[in-house]
N, CA, C and O of each residue as an XYZ file, in Angstrom:
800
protein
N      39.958    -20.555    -11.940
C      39.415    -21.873    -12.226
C      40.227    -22.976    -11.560
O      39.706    -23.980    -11.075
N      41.925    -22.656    -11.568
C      42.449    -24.015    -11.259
C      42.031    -24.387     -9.596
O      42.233    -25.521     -9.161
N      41.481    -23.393     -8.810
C      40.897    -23.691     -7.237
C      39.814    -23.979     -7.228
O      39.354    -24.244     -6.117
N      38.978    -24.061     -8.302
C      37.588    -24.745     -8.222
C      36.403    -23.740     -8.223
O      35.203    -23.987     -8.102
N      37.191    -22.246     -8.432
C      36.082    -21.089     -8.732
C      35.430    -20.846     -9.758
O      35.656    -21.579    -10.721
N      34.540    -19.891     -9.893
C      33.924    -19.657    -10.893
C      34.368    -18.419    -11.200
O      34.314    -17.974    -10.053
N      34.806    -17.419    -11.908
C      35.034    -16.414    -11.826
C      34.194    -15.059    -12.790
O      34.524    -13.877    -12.882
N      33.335    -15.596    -13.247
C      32.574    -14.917    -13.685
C      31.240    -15.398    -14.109
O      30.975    -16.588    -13.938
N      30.396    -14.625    -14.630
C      28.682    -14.996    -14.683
C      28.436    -15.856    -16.421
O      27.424    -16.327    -16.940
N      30.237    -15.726    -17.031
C      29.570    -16.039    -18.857
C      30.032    -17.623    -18.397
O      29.584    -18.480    -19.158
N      30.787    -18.089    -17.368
C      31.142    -19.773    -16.993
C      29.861    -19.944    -16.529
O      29.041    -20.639    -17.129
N      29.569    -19.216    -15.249
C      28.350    -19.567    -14.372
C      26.840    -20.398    -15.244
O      26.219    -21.449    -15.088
N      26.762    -19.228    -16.170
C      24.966    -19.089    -16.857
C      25.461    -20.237    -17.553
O      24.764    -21.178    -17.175
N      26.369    -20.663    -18.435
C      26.204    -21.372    -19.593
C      24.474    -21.653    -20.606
O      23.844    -21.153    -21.538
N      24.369    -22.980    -19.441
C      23.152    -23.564    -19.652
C      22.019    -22.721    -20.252
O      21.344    -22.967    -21.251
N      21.935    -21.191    -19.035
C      20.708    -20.761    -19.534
C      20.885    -19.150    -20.533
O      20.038    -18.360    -20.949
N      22.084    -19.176    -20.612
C      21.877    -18.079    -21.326
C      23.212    -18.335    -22.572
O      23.478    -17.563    -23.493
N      23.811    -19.475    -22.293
C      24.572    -20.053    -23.820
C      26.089    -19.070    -23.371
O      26.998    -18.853    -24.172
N      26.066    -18.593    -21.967
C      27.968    -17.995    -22.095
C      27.631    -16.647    -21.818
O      28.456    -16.069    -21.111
N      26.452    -15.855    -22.250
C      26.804    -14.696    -23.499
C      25.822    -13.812    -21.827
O      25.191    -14.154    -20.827
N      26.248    -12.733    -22.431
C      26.311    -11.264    -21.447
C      24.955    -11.352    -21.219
O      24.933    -10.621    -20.229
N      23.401    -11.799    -21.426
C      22.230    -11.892    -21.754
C      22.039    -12.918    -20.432
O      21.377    -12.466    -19.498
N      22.462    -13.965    -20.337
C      22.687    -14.850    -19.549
C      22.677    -14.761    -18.114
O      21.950    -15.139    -17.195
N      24.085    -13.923    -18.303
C      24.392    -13.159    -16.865
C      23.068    -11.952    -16.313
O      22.343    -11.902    -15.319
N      23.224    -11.157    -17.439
C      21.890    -10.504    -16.786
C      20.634    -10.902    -16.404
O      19.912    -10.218    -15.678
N      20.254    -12.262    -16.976
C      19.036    -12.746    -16.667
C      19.205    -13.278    -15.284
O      18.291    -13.007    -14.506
N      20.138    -13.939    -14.860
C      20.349    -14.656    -13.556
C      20.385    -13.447    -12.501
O      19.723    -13.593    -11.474
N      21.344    -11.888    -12.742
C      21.080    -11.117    -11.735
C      19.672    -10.486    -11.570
O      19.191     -9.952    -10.570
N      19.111    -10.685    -12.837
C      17.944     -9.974    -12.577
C      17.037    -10.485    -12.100
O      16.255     -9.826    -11.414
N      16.856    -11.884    -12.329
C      16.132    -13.162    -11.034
C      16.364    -12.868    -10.110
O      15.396    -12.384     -9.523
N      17.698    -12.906     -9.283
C      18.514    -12.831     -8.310
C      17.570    -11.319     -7.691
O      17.372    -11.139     -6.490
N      17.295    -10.778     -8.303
C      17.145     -9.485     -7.537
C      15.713     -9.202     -7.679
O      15.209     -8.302     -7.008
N      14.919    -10.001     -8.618
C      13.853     -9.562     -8.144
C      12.952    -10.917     -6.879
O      11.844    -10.859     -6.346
N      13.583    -11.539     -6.833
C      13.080    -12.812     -6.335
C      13.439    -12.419     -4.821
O      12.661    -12.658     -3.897
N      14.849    -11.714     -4.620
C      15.032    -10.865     -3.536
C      14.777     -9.310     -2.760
O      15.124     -8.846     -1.674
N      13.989     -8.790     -3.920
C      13.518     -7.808     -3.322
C      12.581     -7.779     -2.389
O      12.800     -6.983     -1.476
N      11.387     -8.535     -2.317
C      10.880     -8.260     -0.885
C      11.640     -8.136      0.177
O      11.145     -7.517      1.118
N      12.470     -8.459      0.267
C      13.214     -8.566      1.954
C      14.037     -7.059      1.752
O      13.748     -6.099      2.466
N      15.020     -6.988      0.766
C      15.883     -5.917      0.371
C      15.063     -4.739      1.195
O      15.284     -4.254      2.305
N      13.981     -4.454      0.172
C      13.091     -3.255     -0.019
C      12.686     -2.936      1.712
O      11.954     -2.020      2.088
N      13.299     -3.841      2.508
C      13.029     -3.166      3.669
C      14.352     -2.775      4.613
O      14.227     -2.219      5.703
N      15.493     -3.108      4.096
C      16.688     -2.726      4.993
C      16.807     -1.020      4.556
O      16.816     -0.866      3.335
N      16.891      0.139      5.285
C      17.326      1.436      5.580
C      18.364      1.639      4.180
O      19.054      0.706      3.770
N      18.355      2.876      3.587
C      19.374      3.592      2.756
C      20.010      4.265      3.948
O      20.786      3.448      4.443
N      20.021      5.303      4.568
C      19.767      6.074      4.921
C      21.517      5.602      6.205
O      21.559      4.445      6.621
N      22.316      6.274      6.494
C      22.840      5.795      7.566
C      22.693      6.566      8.861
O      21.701      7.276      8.700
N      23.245      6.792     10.177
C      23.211      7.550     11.091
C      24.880      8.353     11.468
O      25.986      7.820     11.557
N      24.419     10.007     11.648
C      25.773     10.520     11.465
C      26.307     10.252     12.786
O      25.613      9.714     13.649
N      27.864     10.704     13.041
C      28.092     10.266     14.563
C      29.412     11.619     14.724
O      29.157     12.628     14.067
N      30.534     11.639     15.419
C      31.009     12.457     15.636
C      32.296     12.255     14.780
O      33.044     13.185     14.479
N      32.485     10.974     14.421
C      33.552     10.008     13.505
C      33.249     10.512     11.861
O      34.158     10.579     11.033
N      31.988     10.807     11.591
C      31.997     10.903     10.570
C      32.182     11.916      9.422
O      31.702     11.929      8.288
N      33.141     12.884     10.144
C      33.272     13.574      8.635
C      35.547     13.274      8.775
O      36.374     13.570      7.913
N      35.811     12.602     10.231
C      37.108     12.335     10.193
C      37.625     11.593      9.252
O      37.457     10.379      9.131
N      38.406     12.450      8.411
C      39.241     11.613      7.321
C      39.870      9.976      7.798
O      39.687      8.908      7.214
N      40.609     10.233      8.989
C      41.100      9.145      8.906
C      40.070      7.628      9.357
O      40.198      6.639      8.634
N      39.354      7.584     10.244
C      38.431      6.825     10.826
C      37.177      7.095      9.808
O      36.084      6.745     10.253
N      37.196      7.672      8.499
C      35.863      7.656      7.842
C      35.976      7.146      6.784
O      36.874      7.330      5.962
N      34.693      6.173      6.685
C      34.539      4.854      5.949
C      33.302      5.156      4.946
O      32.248      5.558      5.437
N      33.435      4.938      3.319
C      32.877      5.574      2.300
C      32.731      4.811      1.253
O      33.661      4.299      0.629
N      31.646      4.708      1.028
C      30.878      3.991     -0.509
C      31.236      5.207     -1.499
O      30.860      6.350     -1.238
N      31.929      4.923     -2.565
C      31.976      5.839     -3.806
C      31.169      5.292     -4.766
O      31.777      4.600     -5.582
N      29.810      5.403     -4.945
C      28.756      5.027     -6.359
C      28.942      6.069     -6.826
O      29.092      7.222     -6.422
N      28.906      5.240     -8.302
C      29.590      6.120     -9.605
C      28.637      5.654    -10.715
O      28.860      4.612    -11.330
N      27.567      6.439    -10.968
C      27.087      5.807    -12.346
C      26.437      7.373    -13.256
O      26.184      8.520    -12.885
N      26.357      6.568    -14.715
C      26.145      7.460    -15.350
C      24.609      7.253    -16.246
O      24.203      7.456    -17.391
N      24.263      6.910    -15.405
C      22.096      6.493    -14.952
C      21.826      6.365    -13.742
O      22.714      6.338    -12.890
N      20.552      6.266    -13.458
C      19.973      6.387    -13.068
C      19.283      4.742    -13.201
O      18.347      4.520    -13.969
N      19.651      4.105    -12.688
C      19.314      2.487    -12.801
C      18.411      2.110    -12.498
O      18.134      2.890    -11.586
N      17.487      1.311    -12.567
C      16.446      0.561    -12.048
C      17.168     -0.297    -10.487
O      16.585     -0.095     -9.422
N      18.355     -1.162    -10.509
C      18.743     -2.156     -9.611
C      19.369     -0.557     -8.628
O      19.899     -0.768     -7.537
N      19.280      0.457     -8.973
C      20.184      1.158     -7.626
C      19.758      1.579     -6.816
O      20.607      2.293     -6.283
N      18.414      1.622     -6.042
C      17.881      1.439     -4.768
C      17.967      0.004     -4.163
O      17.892     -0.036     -2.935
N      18.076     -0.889     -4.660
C      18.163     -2.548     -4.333
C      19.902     -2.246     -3.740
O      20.326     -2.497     -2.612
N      20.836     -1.509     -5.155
C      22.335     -1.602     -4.556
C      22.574     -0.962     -3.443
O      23.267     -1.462     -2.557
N      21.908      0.490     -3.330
C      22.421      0.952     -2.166
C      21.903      0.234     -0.925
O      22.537      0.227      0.130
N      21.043     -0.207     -1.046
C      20.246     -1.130      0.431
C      21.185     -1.877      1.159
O      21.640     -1.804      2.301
N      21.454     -3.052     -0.382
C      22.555     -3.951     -0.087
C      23.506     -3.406      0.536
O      23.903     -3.999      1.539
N      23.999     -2.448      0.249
C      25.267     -1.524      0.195
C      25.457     -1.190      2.181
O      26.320     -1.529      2.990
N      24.096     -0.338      2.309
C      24.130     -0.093      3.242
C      24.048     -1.101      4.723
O      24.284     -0.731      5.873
N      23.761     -2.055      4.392
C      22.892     -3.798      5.095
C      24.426     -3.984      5.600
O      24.725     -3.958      6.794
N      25.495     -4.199      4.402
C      26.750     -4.708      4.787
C      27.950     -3.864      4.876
O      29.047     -4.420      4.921
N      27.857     -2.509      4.908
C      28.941     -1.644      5.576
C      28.224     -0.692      6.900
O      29.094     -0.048      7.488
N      27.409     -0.577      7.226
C      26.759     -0.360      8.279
C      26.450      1.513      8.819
O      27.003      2.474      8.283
N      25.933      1.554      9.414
C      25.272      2.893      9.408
C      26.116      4.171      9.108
O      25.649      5.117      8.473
N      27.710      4.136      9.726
C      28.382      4.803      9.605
C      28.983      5.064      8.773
O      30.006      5.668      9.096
N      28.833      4.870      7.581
C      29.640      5.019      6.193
C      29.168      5.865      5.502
O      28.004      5.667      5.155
N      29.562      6.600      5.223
C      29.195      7.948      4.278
C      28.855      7.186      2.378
O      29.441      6.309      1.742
N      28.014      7.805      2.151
C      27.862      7.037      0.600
C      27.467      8.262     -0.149
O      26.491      9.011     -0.185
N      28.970      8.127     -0.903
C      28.647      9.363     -2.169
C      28.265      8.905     -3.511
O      28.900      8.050     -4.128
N      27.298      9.448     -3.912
C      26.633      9.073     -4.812
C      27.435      9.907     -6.224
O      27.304     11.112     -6.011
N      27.914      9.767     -7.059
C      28.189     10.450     -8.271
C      27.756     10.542     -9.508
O      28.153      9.671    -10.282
N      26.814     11.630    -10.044
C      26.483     11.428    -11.452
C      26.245     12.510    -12.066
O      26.478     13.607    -11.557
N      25.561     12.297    -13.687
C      25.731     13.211    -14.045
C      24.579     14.370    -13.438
O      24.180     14.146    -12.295
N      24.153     15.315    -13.987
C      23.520     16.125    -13.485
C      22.028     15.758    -13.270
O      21.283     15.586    -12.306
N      21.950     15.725    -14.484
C      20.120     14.747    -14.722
C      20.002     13.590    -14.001
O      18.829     13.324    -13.743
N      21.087     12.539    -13.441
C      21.225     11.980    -12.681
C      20.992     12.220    -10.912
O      20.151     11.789    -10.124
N      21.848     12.870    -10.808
C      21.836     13.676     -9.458
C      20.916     14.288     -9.326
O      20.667     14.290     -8.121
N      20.137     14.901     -9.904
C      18.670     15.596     -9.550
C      17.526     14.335     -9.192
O      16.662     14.252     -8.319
N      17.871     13.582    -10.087
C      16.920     12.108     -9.340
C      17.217     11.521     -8.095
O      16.447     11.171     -7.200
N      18.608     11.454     -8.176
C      18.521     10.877     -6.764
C      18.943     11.964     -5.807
O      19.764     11.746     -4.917
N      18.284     13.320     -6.030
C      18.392     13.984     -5.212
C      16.714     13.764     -4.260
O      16.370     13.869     -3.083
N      16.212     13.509     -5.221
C      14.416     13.793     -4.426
C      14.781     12.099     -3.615
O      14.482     12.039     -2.423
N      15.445     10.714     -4.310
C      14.794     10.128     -3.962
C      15.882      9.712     -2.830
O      15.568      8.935     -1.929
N      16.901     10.156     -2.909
C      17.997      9.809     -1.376
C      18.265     10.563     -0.545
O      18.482     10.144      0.592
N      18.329     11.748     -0.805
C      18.578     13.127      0.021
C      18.373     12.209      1.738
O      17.554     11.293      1.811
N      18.959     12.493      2.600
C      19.149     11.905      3.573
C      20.648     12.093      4.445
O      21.633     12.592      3.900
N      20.655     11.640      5.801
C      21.399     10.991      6.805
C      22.489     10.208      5.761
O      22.091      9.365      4.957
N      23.844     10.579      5.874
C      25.318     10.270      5.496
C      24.912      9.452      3.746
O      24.957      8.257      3.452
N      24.490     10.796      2.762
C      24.364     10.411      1.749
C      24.426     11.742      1.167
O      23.641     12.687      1.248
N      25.453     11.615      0.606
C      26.203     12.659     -0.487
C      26.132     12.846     -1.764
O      26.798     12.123     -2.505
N      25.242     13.941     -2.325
C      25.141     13.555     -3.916
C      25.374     14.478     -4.403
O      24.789     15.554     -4.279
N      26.399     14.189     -5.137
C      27.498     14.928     -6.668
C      27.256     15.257     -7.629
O      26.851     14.310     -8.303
N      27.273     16.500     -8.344
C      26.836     16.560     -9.682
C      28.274     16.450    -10.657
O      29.173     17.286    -10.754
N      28.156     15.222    -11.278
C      29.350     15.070    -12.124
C      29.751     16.646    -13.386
O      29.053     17.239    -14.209
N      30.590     16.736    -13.121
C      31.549     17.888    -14.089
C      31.463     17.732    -15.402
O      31.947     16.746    -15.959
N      30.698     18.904    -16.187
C      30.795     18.460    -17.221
C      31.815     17.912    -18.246
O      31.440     17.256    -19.218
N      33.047     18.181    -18.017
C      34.456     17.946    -18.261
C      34.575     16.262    -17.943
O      35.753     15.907    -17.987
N      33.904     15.477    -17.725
C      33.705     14.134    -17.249
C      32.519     13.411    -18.207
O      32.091     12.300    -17.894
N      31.922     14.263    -19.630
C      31.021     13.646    -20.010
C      29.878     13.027    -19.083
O      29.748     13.491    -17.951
N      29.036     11.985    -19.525
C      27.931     11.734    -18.854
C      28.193     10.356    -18.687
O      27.238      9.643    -18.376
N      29.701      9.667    -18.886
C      30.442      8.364    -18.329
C      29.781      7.525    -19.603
O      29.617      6.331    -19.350
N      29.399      7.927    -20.850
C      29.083      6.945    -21.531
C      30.368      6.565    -22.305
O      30.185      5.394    -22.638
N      31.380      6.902    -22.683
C      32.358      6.324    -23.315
C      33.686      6.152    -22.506
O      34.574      6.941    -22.182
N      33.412      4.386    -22.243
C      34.182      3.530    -21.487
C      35.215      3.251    -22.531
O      35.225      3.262    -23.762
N      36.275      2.940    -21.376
C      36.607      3.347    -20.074
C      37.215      4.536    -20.238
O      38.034      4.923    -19.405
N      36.844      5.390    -21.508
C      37.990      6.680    -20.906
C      37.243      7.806    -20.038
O      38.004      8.482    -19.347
N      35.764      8.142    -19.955
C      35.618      8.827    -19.269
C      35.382      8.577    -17.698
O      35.057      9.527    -16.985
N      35.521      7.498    -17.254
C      35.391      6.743    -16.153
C      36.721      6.841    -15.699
O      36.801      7.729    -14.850
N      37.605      6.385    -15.883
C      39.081      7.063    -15.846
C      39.400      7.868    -15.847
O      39.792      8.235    -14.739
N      39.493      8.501    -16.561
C      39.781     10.527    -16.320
C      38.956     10.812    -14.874
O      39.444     11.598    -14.062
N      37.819     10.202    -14.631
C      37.320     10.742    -13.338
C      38.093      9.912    -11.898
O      38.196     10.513    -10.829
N      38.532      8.654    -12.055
C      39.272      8.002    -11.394
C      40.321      8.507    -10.847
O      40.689      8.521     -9.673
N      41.041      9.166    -12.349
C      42.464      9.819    -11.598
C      42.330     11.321    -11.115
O      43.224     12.089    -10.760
N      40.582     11.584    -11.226
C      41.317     13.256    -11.085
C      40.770     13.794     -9.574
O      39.927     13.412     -8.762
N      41.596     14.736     -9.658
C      41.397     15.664     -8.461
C      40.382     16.142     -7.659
O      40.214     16.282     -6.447
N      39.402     16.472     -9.216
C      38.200     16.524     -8.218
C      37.376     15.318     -7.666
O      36.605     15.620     -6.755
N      37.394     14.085     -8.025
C      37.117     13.187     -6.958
C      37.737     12.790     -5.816
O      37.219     12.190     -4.875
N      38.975     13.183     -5.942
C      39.745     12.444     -4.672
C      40.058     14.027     -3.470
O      40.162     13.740     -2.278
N      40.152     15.158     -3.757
C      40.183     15.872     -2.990
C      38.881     16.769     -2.838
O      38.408     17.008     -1.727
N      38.182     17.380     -4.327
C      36.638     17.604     -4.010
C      35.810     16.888     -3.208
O      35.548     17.375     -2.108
N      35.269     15.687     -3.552
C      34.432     15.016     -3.397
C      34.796     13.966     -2.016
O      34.165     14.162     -0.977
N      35.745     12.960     -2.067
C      35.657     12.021     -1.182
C      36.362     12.813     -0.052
O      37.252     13.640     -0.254
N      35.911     12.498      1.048
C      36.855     13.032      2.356
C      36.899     11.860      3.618
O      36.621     11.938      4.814
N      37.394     10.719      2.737
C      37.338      9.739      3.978
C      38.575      8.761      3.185
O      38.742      8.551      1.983
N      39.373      8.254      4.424
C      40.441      7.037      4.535
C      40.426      6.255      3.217
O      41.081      6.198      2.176
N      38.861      5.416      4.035
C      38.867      4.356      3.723
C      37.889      3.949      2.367
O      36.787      3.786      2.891
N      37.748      3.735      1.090
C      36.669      4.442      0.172
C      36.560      2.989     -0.761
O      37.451      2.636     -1.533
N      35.430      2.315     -0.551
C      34.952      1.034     -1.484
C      33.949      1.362     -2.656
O      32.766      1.592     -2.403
N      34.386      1.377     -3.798
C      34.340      2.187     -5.038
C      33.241      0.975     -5.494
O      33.644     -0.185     -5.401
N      31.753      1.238     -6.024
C      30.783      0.543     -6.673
C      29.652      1.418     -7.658
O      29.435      2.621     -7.802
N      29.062      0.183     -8.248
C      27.827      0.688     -9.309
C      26.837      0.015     -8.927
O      26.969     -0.313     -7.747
N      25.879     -0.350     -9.401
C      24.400     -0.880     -9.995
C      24.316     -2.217    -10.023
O      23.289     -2.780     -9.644
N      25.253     -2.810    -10.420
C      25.725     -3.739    -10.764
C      26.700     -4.531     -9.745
O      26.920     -5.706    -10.037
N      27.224     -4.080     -8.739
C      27.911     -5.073     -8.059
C      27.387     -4.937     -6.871
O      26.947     -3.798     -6.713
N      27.175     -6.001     -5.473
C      27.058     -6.432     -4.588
C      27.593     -6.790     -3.705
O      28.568     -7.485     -3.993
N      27.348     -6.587     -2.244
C      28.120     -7.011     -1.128
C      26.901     -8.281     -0.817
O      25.692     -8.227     -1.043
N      27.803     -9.535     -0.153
C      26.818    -10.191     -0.200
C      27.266    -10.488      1.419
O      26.373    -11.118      1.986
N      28.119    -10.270      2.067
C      28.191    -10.085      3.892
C      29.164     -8.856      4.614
O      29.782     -7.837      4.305
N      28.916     -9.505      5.514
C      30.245     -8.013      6.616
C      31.352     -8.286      5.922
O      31.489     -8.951      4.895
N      32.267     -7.613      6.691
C      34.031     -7.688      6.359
C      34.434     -6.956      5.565
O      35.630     -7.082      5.303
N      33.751     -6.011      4.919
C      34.643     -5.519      3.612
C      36.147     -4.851      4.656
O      37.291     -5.077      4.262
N      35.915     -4.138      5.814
C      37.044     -3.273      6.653
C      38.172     -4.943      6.572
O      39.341     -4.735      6.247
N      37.858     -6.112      6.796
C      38.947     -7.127      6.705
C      40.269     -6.054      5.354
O      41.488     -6.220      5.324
N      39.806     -5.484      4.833
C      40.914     -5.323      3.666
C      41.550     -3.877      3.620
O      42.416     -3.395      2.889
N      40.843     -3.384      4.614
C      41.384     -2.204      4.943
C      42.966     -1.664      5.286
O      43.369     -0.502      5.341
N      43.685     -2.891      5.486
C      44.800     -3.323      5.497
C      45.998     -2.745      4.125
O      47.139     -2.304      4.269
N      45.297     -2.936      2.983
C      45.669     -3.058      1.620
C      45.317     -1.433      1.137
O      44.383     -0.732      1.526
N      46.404     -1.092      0.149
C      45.936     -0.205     -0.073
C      44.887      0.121     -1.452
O      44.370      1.224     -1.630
N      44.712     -0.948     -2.281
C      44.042     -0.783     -3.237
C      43.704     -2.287     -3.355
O      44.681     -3.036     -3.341
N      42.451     -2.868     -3.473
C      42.205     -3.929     -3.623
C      41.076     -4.335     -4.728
O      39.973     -3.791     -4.769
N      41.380     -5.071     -5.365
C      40.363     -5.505     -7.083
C      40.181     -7.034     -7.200
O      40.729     -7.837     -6.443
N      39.086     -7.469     -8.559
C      39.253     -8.840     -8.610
C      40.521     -9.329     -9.220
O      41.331     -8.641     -9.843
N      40.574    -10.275     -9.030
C      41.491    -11.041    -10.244
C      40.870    -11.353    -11.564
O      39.783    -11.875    -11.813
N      41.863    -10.890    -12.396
C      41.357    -11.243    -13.839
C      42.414    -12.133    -14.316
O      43.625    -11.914    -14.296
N      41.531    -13.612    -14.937
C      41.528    -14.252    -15.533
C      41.454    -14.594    -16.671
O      40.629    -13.757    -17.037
N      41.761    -15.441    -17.954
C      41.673    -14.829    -19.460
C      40.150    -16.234    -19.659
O      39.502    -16.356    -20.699
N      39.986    -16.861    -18.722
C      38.336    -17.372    -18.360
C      37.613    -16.270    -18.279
O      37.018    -16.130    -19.348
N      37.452    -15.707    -17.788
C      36.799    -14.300    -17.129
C      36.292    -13.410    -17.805
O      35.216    -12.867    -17.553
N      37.253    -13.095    -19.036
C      36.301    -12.040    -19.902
C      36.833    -12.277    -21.244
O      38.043    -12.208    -21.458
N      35.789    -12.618    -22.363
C      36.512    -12.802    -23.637
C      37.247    -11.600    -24.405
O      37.214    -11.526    -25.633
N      37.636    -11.051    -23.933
C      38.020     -9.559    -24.255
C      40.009     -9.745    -24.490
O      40.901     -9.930    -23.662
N      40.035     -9.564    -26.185
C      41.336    -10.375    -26.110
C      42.452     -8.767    -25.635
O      43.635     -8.947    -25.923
N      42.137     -7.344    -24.980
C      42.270     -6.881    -24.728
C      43.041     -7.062    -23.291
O      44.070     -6.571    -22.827
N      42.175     -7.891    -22.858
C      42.653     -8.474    -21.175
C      43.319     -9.268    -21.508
O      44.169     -9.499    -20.648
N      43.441    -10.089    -22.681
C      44.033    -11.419    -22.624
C      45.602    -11.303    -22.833
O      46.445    -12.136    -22.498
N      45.843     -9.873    -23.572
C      47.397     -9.035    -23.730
C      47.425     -8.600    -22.269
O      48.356     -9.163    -21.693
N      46.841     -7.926    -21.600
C      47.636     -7.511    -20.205
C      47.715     -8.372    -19.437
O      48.257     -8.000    -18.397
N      47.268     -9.929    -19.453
C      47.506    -10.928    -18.312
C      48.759    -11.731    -19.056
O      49.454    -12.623    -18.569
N      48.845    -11.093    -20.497
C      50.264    -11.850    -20.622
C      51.620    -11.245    -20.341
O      52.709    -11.816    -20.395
N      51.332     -9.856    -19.999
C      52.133     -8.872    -18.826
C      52.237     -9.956    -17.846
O      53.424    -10.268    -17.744
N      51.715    -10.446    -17.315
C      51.844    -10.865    -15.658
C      50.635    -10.980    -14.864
O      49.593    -10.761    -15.482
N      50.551    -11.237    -13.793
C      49.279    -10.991    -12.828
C      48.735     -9.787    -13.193
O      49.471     -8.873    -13.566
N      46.929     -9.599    -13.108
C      46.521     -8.484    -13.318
C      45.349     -8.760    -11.899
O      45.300     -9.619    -11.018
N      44.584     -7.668    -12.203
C      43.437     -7.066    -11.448
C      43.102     -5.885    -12.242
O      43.756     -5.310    -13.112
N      41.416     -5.537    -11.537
C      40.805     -4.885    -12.246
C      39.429     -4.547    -12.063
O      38.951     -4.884    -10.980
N      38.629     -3.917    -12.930
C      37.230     -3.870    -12.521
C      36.354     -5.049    -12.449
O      36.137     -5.899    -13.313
N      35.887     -4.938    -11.244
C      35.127     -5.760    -10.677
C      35.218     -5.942     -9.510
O      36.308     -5.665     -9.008
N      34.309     -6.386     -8.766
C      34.220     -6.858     -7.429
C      35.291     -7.385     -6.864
O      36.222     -7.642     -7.627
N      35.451     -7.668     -5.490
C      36.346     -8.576     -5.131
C      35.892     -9.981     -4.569
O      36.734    -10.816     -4.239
């Protein structure tokens, strides 16, 4: 806030949704259907090349959800629009999951995972989302690339550059105790600087 940002959607909505989580969803869900005509025509799909199964030069969307969303053909579009043909995009879910977007993505540099049952079906946040974060079988099973920009349903690229950060080895938003009423966050930012889930 003190640079003149907004840092989240419960400052943003106020007006029309009073702060509250209802708010925010109403504005993305405007946001996205008011933009789908155009979306609904950029490619999922990327093109393979000789770069792309090289660990080090290979560049990777990690989607992670535990549905099957309505907004996640809109995300991967987006997804794909602004990291560009060559990026491998692994899709992760649970099983009943992965069988859906097996009929409906199956394709050119698109990878789909059947989450472990040992990982639950990601409904109880954040611990089963975590346990899959730190473990093994995502980072040596599953991903086989460098460079790996971790998303859901829910978040958006809105231009080029994400490789600008490729630099860094782990990069998150800033969290703010504006940002989320969660007096949970509001103890770890009195640790010090934080970051965290969410976009950057």
């Amino acid at each position: 806030k003190k640079e003149g940002w907004t840092y989240s959607c419960y400052a943003r909505f106020r007006d029309q949704g009073a702060g509250t989580r209802e708010g925010c969803l109403d504005a993305f869900t405007r946001f996205i259907q008011q933009s789908m005509p155009y979306v609904s025509q950029w490619p999922i799909f990327g093109v393979k090349n000789s770069a792309s199964e090289k660990f080090v030069s290979c560049k990777a969307l990690l989607f992670i959800e535990g549905r099957h969303h309505e907004w996640t053909d809109y995300a991967l579009r987006v997804h794909r629009r602004y990291t560009g043909p060559s990026w491998m995009f692994y899709l992760v879910g649970p099983s009943h999951v992965a069988q859906t977007w097996r009929r409906l993505y199956s394709g050119p540099m698109i990878r789909i995972v059947d989450l472990p049952r040992r990982f639950g079906n990601l409904s109880v946040y954040p611990d089963q989302i975590n346990a899959l974060y730190l473990s093994e079988f995502l980072w040596q099973d599953v991903v086989k690339c460098e460079h790996v920009l971790v998303s859901q349903s829910d978040a958006l690229m809105l231009r080029h550059g994400v490789e600008d950060f490729f630099d860094f080895a782990f990069v998150v938003s800033p969290i703010y105790p504006e940002s989320l009423p969660s007096t949970y966050w509001r103890y770890v930012l009195a640790q010090g600087v934080a970051g965290g889930n969410g976009g950057f």
